[in-house]
C-alpha positions as CSV (number, residue, x, y, z in Angstrom):
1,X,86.0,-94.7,-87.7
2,X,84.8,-97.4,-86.0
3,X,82.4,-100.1,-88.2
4,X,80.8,-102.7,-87.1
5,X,79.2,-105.4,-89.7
6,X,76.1,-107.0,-88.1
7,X,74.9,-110.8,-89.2
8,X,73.4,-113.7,-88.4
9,X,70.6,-116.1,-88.5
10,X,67.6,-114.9,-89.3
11,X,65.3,-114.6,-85.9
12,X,68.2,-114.5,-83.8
13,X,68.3,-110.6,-83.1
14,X,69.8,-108.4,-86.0
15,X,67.1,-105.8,-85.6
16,X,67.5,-105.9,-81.3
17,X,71.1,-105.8,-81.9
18,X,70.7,-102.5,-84.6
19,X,68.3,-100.6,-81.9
20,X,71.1,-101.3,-78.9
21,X,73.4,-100.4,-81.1
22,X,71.9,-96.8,-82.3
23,X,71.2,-96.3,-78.8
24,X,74.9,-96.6,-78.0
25,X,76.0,-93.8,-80.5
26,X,76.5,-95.6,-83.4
27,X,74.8,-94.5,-87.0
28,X,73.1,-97.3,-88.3
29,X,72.1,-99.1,-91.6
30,X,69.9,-101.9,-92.1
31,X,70.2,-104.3,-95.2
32,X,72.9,-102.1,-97.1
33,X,73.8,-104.0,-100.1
34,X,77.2,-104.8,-99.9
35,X,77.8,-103.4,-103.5
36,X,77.0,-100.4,-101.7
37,X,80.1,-99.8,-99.1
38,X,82.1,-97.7,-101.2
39,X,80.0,-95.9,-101.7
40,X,78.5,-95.7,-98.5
41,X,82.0,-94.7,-97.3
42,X,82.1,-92.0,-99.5
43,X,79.1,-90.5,-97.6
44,X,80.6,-91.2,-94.5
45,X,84.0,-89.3,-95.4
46,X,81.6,-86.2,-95.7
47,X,80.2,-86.6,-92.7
48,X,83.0,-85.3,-89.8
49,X,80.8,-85.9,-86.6
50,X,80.0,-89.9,-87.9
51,X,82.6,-92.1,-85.9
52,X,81.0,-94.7,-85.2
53,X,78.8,-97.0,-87.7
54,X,76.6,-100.1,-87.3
55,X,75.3,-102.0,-90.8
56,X,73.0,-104.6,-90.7
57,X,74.3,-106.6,-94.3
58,X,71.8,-109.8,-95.3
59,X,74.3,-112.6,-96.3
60,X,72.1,-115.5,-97.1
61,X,72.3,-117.0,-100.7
62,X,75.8,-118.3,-101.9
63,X,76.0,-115.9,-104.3
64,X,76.1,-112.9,-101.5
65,X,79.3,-114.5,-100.5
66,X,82.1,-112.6,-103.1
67,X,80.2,-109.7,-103.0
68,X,79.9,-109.9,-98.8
69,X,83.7,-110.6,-99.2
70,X,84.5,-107.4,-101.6
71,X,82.7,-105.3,-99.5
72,X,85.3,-106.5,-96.4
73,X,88.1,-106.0,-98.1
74,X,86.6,-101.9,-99.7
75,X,86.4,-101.4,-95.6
76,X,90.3,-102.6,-94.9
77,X,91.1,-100.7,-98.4
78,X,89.6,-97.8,-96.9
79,X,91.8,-98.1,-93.7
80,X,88.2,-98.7,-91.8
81,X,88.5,-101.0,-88.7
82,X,85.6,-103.0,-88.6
83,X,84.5,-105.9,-87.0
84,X,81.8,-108.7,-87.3
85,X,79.0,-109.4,-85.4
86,X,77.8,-112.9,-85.7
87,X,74.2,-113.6,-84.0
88,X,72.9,-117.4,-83.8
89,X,70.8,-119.5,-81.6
90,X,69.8,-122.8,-81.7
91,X,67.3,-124.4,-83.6
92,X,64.6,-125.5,-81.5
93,X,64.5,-121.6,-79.7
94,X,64.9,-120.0,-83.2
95,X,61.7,-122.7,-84.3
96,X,59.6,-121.0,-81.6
97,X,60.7,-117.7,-82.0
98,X,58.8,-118.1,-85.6
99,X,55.6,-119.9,-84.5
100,X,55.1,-117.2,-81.6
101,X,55.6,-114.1,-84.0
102,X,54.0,-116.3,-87.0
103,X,56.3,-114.6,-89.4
104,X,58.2,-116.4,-92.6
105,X,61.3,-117.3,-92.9
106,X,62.7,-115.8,-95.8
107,X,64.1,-119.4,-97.2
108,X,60.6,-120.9,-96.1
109,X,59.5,-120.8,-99.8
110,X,57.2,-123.4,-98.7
111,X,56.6,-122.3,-95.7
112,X,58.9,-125.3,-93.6
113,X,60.5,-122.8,-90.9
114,X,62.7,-126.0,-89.9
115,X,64.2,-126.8,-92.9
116,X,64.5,-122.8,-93.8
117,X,66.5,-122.8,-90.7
118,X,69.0,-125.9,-91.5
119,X,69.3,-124.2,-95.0
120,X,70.6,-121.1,-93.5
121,X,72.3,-122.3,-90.8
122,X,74.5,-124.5,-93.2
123,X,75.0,-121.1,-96.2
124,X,76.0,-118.9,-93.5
125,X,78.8,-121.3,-92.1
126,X,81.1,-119.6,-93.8
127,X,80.3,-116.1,-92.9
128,X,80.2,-117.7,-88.7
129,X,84.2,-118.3,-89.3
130,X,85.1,-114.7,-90.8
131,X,83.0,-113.0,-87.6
132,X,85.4,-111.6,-84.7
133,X,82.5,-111.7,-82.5
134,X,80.0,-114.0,-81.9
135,X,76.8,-113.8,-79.6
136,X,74.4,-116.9,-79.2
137,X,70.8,-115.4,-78.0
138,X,69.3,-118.4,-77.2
139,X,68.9,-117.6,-73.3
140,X,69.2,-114.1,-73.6
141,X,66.1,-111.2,-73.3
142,X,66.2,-108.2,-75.4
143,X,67.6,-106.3,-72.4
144,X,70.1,-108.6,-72.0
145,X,71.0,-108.4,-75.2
146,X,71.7,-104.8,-75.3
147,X,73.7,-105.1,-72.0
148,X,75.7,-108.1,-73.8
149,X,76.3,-105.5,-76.5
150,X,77.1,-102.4,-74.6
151,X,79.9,-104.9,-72.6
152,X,81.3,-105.5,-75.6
153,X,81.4,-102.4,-77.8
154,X,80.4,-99.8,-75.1
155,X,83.7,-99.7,-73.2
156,X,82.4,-102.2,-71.0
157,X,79.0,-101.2,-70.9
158,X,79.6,-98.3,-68.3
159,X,76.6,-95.8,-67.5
160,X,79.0,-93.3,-69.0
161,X,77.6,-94.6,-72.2
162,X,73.4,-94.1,-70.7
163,X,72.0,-91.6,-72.7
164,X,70.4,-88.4,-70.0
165,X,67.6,-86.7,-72.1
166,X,66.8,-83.2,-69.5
167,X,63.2,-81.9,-70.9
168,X,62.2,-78.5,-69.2
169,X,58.3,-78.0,-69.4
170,X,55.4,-75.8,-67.8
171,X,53.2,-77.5,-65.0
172,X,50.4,-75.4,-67.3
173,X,50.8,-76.8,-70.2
174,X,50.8,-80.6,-68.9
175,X,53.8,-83.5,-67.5
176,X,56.1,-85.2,-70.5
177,X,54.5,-88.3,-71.0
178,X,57.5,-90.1,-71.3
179,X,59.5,-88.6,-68.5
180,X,61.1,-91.4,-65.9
181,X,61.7,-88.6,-63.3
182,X,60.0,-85.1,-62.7
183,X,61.0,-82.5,-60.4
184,X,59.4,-79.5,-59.4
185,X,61.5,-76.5,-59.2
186,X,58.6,-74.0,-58.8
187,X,59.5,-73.1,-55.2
188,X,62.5,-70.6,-56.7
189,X,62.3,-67.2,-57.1
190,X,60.6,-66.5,-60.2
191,X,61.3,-64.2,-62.7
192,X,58.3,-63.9,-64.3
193,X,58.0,-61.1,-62.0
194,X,60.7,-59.0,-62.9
195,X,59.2,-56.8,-65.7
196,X,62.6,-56.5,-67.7
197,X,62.5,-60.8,-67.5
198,X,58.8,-61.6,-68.2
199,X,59.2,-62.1,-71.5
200,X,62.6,-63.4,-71.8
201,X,63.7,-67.1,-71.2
202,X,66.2,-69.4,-69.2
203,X,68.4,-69.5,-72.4
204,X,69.1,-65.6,-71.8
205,X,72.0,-64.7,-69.4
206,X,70.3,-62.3,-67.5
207,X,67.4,-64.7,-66.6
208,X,69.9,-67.4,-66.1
209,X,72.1,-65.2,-63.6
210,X,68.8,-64.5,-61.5
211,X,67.6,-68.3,-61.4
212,X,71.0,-69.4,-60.3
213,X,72.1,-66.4,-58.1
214,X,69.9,-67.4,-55.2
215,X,71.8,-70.0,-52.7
216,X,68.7,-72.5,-52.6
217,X,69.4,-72.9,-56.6
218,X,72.7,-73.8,-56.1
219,X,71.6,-76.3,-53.0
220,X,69.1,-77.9,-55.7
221,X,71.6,-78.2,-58.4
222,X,74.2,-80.1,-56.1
223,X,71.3,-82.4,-55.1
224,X,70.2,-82.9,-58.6
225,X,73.9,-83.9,-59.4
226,X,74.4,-86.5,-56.4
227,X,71.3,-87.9,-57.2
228,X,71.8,-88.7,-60.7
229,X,75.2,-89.9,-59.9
230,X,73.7,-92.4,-57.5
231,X,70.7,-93.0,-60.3
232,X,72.7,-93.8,-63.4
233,X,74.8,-96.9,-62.5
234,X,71.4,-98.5,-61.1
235,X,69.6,-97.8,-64.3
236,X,72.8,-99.0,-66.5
237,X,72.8,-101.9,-64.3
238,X,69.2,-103.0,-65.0
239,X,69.4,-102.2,-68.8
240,X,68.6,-98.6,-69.7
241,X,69.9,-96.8,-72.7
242,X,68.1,-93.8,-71.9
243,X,66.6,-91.7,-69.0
244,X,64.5,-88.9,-69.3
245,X,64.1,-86.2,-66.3
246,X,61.7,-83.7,-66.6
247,X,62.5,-80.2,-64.9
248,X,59.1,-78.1,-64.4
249,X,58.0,-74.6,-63.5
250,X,55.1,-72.9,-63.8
251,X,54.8,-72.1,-67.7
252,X,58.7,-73.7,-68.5
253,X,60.3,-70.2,-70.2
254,X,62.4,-69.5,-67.1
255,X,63.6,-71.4,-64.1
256,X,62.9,-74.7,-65.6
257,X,65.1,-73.7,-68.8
258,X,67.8,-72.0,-66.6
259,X,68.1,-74.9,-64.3
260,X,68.1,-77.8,-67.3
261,X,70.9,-75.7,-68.5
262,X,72.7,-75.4,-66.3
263,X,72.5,-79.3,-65.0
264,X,73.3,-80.4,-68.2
265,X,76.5,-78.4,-68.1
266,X,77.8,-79.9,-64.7
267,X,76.8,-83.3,-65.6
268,X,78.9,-83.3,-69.0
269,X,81.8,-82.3,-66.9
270,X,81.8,-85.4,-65.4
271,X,81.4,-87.1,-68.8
272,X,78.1,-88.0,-69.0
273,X,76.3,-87.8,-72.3
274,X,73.3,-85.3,-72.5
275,X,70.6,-83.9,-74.7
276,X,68.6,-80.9,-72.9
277,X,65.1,-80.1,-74.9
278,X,63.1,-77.1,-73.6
279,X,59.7,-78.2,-74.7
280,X,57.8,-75.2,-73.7
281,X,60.3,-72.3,-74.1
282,X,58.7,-70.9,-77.1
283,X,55.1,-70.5,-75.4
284,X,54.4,-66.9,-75.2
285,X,53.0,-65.3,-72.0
286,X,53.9,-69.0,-70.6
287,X,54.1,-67.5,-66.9
């Protein structure tokens, strides 16, 4: 299992870092006490698809130190690589970062952000010199954060590691609203008018056989592919974690399903990770 132990000063990005993280693959926990690892290991042991782990742990207090400290050494007890993620930035940008999103600083007790941040700063010294990594946001964006990141713990941040999201749907029944690309596949034969296939879907191999069986499928698929292949360095480059492409027919039971399918299964060939979601499938009479 891979583990990764997320810190820092407060304001300089935990929560970014978490959501690039997640994104990434990894299973993540914010603010687990650290009297909680074993625990939370335990869970973990019972859980055979979780191999890669992300907790957010607050360190600040002296008193968190021993128990941040025991909570290492349950990890390298457990045979559990890990390694620390140390976020900081400098005072004056960490100062603004507070006035513009007028929160408190959780050792403002009096509400003096620059002194909260000298505080913490100096308690969390010690933590800084145990980290194995560790990222200064001053001059970075949230997207740049998350392609810091996905260099560093994302094999090099490579768009194998974009996520794909495929979403079949019905022109009828309205776009996906949060679709990056939509493409219209209503120009194939459909089945919707072969009686035996009305009322079946794309997830059934006899509907899938007669979407795919004409030549002009095949053409679209192979298309679809080099398309996406060109796409997905381009949007890894600028940042995405995720795409979403939309695949519409008419009412989204057949050749929308079929084709999502079946795209999903050339593009994990090559390595690339996928979820497929038919959103309309399940809509009777959809055609």
């Amino acid at each position: 299992m891979e583990f990764i132990v997320v810190t820092g000063l407060s304001g300089a990005g935990k929560s970014q870092a978490m959501h690039a993280l997640e994104d990434m693959g990894y299973f993540c926990v914010e603010n687990l006490p650290p009297d909680l690892t074993g625990k939370f290991l335990e869970l973990l042991d019972a859980q055979e698809r979780i191999d890669k782990v992300a907790v957010a742990i607050d360190t600040r207090g002296q008193t968190f130190f021993d128990r941040v400290l025991a909570a290492l050494t349950t990890l390298a007890e457990h045979g559990t690589r890990y390694r620390i993620l140390f976020l900081e930035a400098r005072e004056e940008v960490l100062l603004r970062r507070y006035k513009e999103t007028r929160r408190r600083h959780p050792l403002a007790a009096e509400g003096r952000i620059l002194e909260a941040i000298r505080l913490e700063r100096h308690q969390l010294e010690e933590v800084r010199g145990w980290a194995h990594i560790v990222v200064d946001t001053s001059d970075l964006t949230a997207r740049q954060l998350q392609a810091e990141l996905g260099r560093i713990f994302d094999e090099g941040g490579s768009e194998g590691g974009l996520l794909v999201q495929l979403v079949s749907f019905g022109f009828k029944h309205g776009l996906p609203l949060d679709a990056d690309l939509v493409f219209d596949v209503r120009f194939l034969p459909n089945p919707n008018y072969v009686q035996e296939l009305r009322h079946r879907t794309g997830l059934e191999e006899d509907v899938r056989e007669y979407v795919l069986r004409w030549p002009i499928a095949q053409d679209l698929l192979a298309h679809l592919v080099s398309l996406i292949e060109f796409l997905l360095p381009q949007y890894s480059q600028e940042g995405k974690s995720q795409v979403v492409m939309a695949i519409g027919c008419t009412g989204g039971q057949h050749r929308s399903v079929a084709i999502a399918e079946e795209l999903a299964r050339r593009l994990r060939e090559s390595g690339r990770r996928i979820s497929v979601e038919h959103r309309d499938r399940a809509r009777v009479g959809a055609q």
